[in-house]
VEXDO-222611 format. One line per 3 residues: number of its first residue (from 1); for each residue x, y, z of N, C-alpha, C. Coordinates in steps of 0.05 Angstrom, whole numbers, plus 5000, padded with zeros to 4 digits. Each point is the difference from the previous one (the first is absolute). Last residue first. Layout:
// VEXDO-222611
NUM = X:Y:Z:X:Y:Z:X:Y:Z | ...;
This chain:
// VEXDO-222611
374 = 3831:2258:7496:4973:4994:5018:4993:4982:4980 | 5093:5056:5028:4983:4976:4996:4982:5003:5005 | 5045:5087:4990:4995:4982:5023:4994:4974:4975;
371 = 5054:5091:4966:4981:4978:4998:5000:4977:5019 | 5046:5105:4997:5009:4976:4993:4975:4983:5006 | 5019:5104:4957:4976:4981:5026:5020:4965:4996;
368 = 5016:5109:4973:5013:4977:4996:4988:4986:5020 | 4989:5112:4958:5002:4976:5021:5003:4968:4997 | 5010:5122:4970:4999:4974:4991:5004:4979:5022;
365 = 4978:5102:4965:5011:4992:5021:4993:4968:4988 | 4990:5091:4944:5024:4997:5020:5002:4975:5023 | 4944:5009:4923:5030:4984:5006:5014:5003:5015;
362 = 4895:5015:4978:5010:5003:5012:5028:4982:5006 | 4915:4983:4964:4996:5028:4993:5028:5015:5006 | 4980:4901:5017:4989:5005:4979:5011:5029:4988;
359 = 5030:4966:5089:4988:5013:4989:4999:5006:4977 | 5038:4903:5045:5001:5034:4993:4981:5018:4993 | 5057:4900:5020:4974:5019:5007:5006:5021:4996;
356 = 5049:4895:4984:5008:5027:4998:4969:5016:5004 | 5039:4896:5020:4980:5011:4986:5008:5038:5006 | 5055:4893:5008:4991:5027:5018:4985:5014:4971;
353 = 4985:4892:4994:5026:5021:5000:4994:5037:5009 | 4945:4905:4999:5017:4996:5017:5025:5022:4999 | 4918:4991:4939:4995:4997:5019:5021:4998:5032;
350 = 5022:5042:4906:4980:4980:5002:4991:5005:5030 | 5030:5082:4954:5007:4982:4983:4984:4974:5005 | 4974:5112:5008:5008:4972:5005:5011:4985:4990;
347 = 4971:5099:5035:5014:4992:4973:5007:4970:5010 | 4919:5069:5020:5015:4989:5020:5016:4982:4969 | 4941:5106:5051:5016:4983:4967:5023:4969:5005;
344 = 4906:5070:5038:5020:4992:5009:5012:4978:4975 | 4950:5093:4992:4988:4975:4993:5037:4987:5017 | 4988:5088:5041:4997:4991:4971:4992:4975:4997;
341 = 5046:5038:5081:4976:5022:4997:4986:4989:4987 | 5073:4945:5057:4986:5006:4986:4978:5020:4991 | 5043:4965:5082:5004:5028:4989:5000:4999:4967;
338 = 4959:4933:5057:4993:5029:5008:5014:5012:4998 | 5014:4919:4961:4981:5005:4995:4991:5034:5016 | 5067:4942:5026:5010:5021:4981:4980:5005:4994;
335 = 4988:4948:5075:5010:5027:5007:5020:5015:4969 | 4933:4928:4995:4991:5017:5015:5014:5027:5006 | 5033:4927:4972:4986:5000:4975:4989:5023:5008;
332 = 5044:4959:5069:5020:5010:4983:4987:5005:4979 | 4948:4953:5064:5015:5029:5010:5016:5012:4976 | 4963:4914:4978:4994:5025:5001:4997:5027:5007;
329 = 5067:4925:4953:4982:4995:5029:4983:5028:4998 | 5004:4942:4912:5020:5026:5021:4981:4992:5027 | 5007:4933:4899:4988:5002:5026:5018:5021:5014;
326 = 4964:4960:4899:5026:5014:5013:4990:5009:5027 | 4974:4946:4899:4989:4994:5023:5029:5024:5024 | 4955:5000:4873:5027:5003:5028:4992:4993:5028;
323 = 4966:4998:4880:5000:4995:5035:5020:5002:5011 | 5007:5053:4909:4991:4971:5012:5000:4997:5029 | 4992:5099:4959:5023:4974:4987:4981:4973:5009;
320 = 4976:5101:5004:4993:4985:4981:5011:4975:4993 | 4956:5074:5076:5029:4985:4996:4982:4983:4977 | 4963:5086:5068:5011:4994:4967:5019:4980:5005;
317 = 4907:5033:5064:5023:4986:4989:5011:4997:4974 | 4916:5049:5035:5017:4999:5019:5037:4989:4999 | 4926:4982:4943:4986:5038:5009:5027:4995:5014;
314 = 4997:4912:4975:5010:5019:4985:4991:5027:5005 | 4993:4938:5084:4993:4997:4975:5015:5023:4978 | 5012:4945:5107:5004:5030:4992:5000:4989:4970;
311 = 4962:4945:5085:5013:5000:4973:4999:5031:4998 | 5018:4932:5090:4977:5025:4991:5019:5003:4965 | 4993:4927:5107:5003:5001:4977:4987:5040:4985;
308 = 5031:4928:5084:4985:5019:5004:5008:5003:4963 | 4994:4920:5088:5008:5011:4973:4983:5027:4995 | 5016:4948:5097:4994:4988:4973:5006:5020:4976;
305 = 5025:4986:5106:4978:5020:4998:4980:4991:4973 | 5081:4949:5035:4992:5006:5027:4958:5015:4977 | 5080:4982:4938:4999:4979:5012:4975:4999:5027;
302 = 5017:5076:4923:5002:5000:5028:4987:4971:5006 | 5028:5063:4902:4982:4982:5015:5013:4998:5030 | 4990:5070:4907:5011:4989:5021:4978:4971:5015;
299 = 5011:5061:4891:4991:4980:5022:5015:5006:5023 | 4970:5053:4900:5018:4999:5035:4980:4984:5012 | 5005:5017:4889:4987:4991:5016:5017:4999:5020;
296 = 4990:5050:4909:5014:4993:5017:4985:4994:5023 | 5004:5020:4894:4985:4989:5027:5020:4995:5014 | 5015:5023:4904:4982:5017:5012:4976:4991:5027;
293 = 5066:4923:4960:4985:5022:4986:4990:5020:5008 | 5041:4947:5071:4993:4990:4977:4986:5024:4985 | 5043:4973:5101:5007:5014:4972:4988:4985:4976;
290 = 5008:5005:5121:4990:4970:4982:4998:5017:4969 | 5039:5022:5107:4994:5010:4982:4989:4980:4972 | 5006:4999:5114:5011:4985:4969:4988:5021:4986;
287 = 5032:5016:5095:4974:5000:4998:5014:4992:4963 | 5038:4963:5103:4996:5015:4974:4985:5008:4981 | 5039:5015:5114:4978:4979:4973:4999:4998:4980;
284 = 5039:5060:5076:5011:4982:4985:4995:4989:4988 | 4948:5037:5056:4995:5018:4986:5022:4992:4971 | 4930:4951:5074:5029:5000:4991:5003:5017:4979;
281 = 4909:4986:5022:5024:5011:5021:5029:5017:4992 | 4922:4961:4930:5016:4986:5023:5009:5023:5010 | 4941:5009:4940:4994:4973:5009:5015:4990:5021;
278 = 5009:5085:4952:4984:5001:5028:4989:4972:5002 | 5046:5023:4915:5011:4998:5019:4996:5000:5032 | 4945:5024:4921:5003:4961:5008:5029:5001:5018;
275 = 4973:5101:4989:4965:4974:5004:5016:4968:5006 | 5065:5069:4972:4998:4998:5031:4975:4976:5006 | 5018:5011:4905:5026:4990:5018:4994:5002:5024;
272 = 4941:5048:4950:5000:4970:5001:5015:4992:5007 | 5007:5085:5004:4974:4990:5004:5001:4967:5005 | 5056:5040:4956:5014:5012:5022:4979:4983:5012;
269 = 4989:5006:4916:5021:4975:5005:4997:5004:5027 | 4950:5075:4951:4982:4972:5015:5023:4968:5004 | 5040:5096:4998:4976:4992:5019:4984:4979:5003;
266 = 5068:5014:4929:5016:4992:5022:4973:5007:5019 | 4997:4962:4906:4993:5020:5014:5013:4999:5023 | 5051:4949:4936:4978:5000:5004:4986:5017:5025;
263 = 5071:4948:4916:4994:5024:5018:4972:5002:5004 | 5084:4936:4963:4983:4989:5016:4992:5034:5019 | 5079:4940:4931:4984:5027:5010:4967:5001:5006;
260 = 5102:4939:4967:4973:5002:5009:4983:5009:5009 | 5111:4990:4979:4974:5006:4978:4971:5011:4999 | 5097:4988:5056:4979:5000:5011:4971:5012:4978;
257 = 5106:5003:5013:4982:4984:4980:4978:4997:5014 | 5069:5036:5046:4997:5012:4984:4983:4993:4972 | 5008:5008:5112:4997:4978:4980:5003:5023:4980;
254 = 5041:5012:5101:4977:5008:4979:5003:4994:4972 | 5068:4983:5072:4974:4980:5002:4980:5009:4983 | 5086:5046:4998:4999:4966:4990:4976:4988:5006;
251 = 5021:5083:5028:4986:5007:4976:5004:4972:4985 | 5025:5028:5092:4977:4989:4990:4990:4998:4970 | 5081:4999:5068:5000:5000:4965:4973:4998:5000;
248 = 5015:5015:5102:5011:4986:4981:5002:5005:4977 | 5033:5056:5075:4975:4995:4993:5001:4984:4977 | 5068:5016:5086:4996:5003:4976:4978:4989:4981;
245 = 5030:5054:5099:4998:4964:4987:4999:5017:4978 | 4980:5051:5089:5030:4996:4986:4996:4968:4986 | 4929:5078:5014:5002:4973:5010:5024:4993:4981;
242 = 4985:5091:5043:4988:4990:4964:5011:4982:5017 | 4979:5076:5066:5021:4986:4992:4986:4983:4976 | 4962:5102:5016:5001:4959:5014:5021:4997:4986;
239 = 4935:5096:5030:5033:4989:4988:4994:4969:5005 | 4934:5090:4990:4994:4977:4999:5027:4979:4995 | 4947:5106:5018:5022:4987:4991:5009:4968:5013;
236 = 4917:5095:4996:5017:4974:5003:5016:4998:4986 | 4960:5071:4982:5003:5011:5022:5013:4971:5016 | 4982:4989:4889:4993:5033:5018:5016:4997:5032;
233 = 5020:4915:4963:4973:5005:4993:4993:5035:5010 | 5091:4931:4984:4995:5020:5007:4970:5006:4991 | 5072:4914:5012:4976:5007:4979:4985:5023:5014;
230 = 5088:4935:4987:4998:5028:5026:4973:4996:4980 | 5070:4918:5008:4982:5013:4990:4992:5018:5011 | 5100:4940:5014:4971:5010:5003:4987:5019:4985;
227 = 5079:4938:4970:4993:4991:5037:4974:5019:5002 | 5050:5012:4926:5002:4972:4993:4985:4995:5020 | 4963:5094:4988:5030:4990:4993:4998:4972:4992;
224 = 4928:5089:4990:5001:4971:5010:5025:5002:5004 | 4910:5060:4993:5025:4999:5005:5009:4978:5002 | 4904:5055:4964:5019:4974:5004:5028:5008:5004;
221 = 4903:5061:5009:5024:4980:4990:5011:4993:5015 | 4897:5027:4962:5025:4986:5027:5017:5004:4985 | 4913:5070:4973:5023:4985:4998:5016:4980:5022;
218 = 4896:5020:5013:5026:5022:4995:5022:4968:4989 | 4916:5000:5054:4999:4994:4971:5015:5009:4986 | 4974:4952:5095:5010:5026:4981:4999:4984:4970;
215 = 4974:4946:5074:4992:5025:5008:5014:5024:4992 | 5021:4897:4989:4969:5007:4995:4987:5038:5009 | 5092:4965:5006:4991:5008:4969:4977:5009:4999;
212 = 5026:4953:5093:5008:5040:4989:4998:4998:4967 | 4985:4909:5017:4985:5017:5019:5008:5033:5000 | 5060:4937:4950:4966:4998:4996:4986:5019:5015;
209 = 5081:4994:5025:5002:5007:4989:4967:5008:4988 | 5020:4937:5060:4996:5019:5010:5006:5019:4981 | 5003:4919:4966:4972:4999:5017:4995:5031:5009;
206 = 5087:4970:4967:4980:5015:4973:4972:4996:5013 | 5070:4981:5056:5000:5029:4989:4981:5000:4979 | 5012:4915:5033:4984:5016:5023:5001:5031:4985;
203 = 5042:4926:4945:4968:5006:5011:4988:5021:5011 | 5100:5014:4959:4981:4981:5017:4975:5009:4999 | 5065:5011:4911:4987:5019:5032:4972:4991:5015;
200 = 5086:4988:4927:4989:4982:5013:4986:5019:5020 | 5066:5030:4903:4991:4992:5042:4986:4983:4998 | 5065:5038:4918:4975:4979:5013:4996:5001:5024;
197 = 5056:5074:4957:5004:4976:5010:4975:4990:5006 | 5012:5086:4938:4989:4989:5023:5017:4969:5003 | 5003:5058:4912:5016:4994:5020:4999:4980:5029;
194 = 4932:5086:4959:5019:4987:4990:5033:4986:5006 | 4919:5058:5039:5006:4972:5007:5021:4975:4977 | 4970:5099:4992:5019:4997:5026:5007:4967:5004;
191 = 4909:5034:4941:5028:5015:5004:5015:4991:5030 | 4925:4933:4971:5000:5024:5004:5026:5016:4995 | 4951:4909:4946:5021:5007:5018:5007:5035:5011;
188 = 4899:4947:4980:5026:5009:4980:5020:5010:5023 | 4948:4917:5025:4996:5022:4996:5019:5019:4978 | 4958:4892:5048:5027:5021:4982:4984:5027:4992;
185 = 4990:4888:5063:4981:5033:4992:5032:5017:4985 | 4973:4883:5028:5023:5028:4986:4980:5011:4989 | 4983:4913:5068:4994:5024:4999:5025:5012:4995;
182 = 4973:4895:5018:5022:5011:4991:4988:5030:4990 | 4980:4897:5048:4994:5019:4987:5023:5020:4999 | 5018:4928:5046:4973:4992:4989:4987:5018:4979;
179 = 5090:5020:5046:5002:4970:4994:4964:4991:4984 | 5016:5093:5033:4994:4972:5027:5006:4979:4991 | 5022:5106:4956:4986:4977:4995:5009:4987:5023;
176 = 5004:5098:4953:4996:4988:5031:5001:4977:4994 | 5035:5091:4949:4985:4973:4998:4998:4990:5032 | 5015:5108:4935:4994:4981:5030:4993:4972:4988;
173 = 5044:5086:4943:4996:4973:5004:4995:4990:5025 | 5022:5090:4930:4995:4990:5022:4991:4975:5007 | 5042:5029:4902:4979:4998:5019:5009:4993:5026;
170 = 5029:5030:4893:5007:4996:5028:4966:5005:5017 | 5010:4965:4886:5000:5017:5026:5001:4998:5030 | 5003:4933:4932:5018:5014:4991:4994:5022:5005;
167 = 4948:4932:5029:5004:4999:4972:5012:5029:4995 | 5016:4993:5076:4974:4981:4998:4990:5011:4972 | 5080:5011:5082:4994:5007:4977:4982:4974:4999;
164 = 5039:5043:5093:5003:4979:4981:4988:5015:4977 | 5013:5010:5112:5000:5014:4975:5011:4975:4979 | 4956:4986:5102:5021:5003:4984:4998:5010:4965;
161 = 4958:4956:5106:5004:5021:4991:5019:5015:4973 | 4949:4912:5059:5021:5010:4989:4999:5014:4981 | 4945:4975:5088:4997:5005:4976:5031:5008:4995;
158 = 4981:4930:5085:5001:5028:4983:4991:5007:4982 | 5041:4913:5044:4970:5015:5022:5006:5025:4988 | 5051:4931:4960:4972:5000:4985:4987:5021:5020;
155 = 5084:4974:5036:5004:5016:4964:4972:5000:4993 | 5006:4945:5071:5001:5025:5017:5005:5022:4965 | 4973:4903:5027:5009:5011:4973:5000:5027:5001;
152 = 4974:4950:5076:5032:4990:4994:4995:5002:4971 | 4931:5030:5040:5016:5016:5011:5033:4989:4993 | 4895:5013:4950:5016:4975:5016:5034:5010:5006;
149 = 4922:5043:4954:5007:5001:5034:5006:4978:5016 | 4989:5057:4896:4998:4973:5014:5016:5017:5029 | 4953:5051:4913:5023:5002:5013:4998:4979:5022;
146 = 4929:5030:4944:5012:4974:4990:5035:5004:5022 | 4933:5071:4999:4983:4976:5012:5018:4966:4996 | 5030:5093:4968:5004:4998:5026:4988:4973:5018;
143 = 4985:5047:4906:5030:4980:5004:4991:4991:5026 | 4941:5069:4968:5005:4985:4984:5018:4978:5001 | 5000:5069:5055:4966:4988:5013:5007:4978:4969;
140 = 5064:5061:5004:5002:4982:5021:4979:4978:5006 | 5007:5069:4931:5022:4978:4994:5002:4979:5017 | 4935:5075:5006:4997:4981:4986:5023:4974:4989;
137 = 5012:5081:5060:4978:4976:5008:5004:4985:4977 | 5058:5066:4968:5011:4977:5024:4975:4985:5011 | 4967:5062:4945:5023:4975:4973:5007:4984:5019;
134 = 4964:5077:5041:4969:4976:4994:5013:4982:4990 | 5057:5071:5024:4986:4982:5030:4983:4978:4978 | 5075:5042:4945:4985:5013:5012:4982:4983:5020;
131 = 5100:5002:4982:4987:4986:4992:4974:5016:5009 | 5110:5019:4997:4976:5008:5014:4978:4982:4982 | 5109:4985:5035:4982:5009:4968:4977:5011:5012;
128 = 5115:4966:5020:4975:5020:4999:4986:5006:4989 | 5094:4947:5034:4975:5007:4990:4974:5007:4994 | 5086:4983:5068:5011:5014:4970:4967:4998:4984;
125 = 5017:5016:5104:4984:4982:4989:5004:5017:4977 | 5048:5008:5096:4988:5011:4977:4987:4972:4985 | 5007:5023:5107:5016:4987:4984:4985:5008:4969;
122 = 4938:4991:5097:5032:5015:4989:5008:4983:4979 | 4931:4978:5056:4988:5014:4972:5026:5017:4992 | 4984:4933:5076:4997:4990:4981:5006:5024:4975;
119 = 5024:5001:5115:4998:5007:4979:4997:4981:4973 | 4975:4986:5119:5007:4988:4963:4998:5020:4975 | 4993:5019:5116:4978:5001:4974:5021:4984:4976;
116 = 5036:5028:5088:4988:4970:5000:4983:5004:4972 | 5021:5071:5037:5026:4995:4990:4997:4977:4987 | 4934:5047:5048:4994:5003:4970:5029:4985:4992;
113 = 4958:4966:5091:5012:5021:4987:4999:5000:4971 | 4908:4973:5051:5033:4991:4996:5015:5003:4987 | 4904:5023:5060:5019:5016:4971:5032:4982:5005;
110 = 4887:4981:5037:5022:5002:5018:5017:5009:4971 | 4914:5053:5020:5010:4969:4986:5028:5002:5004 | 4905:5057:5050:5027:4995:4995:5005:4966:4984;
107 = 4908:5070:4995:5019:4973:5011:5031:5016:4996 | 4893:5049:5003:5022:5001:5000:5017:4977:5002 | 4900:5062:4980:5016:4975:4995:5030:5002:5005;
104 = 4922:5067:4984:5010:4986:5025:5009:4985:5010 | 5022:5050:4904:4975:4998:5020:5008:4990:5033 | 5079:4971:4966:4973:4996:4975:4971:5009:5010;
101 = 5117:4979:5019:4985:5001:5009:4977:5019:4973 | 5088:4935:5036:4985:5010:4983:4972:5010:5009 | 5122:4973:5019:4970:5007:5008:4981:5006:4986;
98 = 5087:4929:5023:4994:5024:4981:4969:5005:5004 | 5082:4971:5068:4978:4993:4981:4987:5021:4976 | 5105:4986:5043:4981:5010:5014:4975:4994:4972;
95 = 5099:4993:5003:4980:4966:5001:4979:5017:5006 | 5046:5075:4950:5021:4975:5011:4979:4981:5001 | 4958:5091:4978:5017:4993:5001:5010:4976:5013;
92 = 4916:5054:4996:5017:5012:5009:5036:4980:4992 | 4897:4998:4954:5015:4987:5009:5033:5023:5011 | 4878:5007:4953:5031:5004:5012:5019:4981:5009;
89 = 4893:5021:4936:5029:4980:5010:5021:5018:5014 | 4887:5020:4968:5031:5005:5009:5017:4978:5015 | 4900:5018:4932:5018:4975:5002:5027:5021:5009;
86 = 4903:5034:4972:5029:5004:5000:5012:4982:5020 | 4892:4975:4961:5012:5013:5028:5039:5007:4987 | 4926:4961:4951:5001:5039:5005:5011:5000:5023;
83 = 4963:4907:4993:5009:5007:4983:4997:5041:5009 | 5002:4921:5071:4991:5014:4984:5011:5014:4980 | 5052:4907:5036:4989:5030:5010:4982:5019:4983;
80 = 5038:4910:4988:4977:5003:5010:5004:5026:5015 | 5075:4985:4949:4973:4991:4971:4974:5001:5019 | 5090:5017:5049:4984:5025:4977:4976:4980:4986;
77 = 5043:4946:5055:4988:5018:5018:4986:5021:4981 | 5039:4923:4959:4974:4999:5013:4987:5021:5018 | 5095:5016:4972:4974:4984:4971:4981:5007:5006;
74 = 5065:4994:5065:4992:5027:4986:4983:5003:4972 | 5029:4904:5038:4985:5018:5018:4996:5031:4992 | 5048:4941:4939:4978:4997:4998:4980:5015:5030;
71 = 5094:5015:4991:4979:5017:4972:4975:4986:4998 | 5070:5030:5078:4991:4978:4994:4975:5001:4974 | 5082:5074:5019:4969:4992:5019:4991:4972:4985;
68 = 5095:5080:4998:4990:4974:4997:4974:4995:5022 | 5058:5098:4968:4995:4980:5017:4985:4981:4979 | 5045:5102:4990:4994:4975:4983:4994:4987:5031;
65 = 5012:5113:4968:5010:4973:5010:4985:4975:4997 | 4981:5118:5003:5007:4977:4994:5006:4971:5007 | 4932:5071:5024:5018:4987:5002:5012:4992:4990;
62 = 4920:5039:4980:5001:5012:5024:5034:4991:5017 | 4938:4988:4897:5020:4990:5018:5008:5019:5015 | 4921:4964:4947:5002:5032:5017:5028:4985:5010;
59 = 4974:4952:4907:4990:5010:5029:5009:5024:5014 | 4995:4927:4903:4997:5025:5006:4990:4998:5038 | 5048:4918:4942:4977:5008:5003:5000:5037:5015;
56 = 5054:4900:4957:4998:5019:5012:4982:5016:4991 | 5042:4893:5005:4977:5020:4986:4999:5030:5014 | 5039:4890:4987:5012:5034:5006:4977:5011:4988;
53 = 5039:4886:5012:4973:5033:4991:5006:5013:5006 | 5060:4902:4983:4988:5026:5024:4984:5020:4975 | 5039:4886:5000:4989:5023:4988:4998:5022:5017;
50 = 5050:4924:5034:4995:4989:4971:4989:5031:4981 | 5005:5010:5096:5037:4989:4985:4993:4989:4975 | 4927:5029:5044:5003:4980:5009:5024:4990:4992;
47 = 4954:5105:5023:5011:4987:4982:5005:4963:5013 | 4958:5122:4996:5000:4973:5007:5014:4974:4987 | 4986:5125:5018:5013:4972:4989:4995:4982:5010;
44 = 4966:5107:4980:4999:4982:5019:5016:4970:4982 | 4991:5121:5016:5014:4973:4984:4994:4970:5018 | 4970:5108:4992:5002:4986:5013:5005:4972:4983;
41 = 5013:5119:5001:4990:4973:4993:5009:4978:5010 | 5020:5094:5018:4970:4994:4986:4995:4978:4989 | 5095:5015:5041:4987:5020:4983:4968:4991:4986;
38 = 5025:4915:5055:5023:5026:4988:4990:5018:4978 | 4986:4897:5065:4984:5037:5000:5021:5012:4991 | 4992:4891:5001:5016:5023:5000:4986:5017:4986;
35 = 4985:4896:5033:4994:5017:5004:5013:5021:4994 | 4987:4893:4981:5026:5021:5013:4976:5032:4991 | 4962:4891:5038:5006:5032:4976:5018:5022:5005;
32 = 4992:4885:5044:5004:5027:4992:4991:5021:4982 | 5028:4900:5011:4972:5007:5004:4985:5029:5002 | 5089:4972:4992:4982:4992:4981:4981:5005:4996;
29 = 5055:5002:5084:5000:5030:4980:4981:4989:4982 | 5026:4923:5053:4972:5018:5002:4998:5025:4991 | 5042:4914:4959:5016:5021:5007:4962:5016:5012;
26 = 4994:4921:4964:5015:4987:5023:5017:5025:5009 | 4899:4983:4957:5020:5005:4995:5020:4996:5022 | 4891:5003:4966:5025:4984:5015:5024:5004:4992;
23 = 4930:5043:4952:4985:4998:5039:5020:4980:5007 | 5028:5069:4910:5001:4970:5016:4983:4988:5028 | 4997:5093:4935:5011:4997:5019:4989:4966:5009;
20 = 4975:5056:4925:5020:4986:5004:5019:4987:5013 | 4917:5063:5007:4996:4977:4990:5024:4974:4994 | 5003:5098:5029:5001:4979:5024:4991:4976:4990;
17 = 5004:5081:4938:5030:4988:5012:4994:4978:5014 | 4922:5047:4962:5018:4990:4993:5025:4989:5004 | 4936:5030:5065:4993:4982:4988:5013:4987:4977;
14 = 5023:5071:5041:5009:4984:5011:4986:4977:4995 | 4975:5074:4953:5025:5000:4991:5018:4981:5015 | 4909:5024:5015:5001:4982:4967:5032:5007:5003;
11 = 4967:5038:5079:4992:4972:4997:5012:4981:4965 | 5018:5096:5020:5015:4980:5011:4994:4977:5008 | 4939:5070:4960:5036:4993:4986:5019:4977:5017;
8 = 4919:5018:5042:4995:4983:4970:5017:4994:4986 | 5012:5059:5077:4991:4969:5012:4990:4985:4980 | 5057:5092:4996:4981:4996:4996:4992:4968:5008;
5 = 5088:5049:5049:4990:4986:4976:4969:4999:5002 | 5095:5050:5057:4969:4988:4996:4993:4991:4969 | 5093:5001:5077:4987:5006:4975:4966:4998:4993;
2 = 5113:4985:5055:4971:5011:5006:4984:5005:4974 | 5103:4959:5047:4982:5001:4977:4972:5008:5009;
């Protein structure tokens, strides 16, 4: 294998793959980028048996053929070499090292066989849709915060993925929830996906997923089966295994009586939630909510530090029912509040029952806070 490459193209394209690569692992291929030069282009793979990357890229191929190099050291070598310099790789074949050389720059890396590489991306996948990049961020950055990481509820480490109906149109459907909160984003259902099996698509892929969205703006699509997800971005390609469990009934925990409505600017709530929540540390804490007529008053307190108090007035606040006392922790008030655009919208019943959030302006997405003591 012989080949040259631009030293930017091939920084951002091993930068994509090698991120998935495990710093501990018990197979040392793993650690790996599979490497393959053919007809003018260059294909790169990485993978942790759970997810792999693929991304191919334009070059001088002078060779064909494939080898293996350690992906976080060829990482580091191209990302500190001067930029404009043509980036040449060779590898003559079998255990012999692979060579690179850059300007005046030259290493050998040790190459372990390509045989040893882990195929992930074979095998068909019955469904098929395309979503456009900004609908998928936003499905993710909307859900994703509520997906739990507690590892012996291994069915909750995901978004679940799945086609459904919502007041009697088909919709796309992500939910996430941690037992404490609870994130459903819906979209209009795309062509192809009609049918879909529910997945589950781990954490880690929708992290690294996240990250390649952020840098197009083109159509994705979607591939799925019962067992894995493909999510094709232009010149990447993105395969995982779906978390084999079964996602609960969430639609039992979201209240349906919940009379009590309660909207109110979402910059100056945002504001104030963080202010008395800086009494304490502890980010677990709870910050009270206190309801009465077009007022709303946030307390926290701190045993160690002392009390932090702030009123939000009718400019600011609409609720017309009777007092209410209701305590969130405030990470979690925090992390729906920022995807909020609109007056934030909160549907209540009392003090001790799950409370529903939403954008005022905005149905597609809906959230479920469960209530600390305070």
């Amino acid at each position: 294998m012989n080949f040259k490459a631009d030293r930017a193209t091939l920084l951002k394209a091993l930068a994509h793959v090698q991120s998935v690569v495990e710093k501990r692992n018990t197979l040392p291929i793993l650690a790996n980028v599979l490497i393959v030069a053919r007809e003018g282009r260059l294909s790169l793979t990485a993978t942790d048996m759970e997810i792999a990357v693929v991304q191919e890229v334009a070059a001088t191929v002078l060779q064909d053929g494939a080898a293996t190099a350690p992906a976080a050291t060829l990482y580091e070598i191209v990302r500190k070499l001067p930029d404009g310099l043509e980036v040449e790789i060779s590898h003559p074949g079998g255990e012999t090292a692979l060579q690179l050389r850059a300007g005046r720059f030259a290493t050998s890396l040790n190459a372990l066989p390509v045989e040893d590489f882990p195929a992930m991306t074979a095998g068909s996948l019955a469904h098929r849709f395309a979503l456009p990049a900004g609908v998928l961020r936003a499905m993710i950055d909307r859900s994703r915060f509520a997906i739990s990481t507690e590892e012996t509820r291994y069915y909750l480490n995901g978004i679940y993925l799945h086609a459904t109906e919502s007041e009697g149109a088909p919709v796309l459907r992500a939910v996430a929830t941690d037992g404490h909160r609870l994130a459903r984003v819906e979209e209009p259902l795309p062509a192809g996906a009609e049918g879909m099996p529910g997945v589950i698509v781990p954490r880690k892929t929708v992290a690294e997923l996240r990250k390649l969205i952020e840098e197009t703006s083109d159509q994705v699509t979607v591939a799925l089966s019962d067992t894995r997800i493909q999510f094709t971005l232009g010149p990447v390609m993105l395969t995982s295994k779906l978390i084999d469990g079964t996602f609960p009934e969430y639609d039992r925990v979201i209240p349906r009586g919940n009379d009590k409505v309660l909207r109110v600017v979402k910059k100056d709530f945002a504001e104030a939630v963080a202010r008395v929540a800086a009494i304490s540390l502890e980010r677990t804490r709870p910050v009270k909510l206190s309801l009465a007529r077009d007022l709303l008053v946030l307390s926290a307190a701190n045993p160690e530090h002392g009390t932090a108090t702030e009123e939000l007035d009718g400019t600011r606040v609409h609720y017309d029912n009777g007092p209410l006392e209701i305590g969130f922790q405030a990470r979690y008030i925090t992390d729906i509040t920022d995807q909020i655009e609109g007056e934030v919208e909160f549907l209540l019943a009392d003090g001790g029952a799950p409370t529903i959030v939403r954008d005022a302006s905005d149905a597609s997405a809906l959230y479920v806070l469960m209530p600390m003591r305070v």
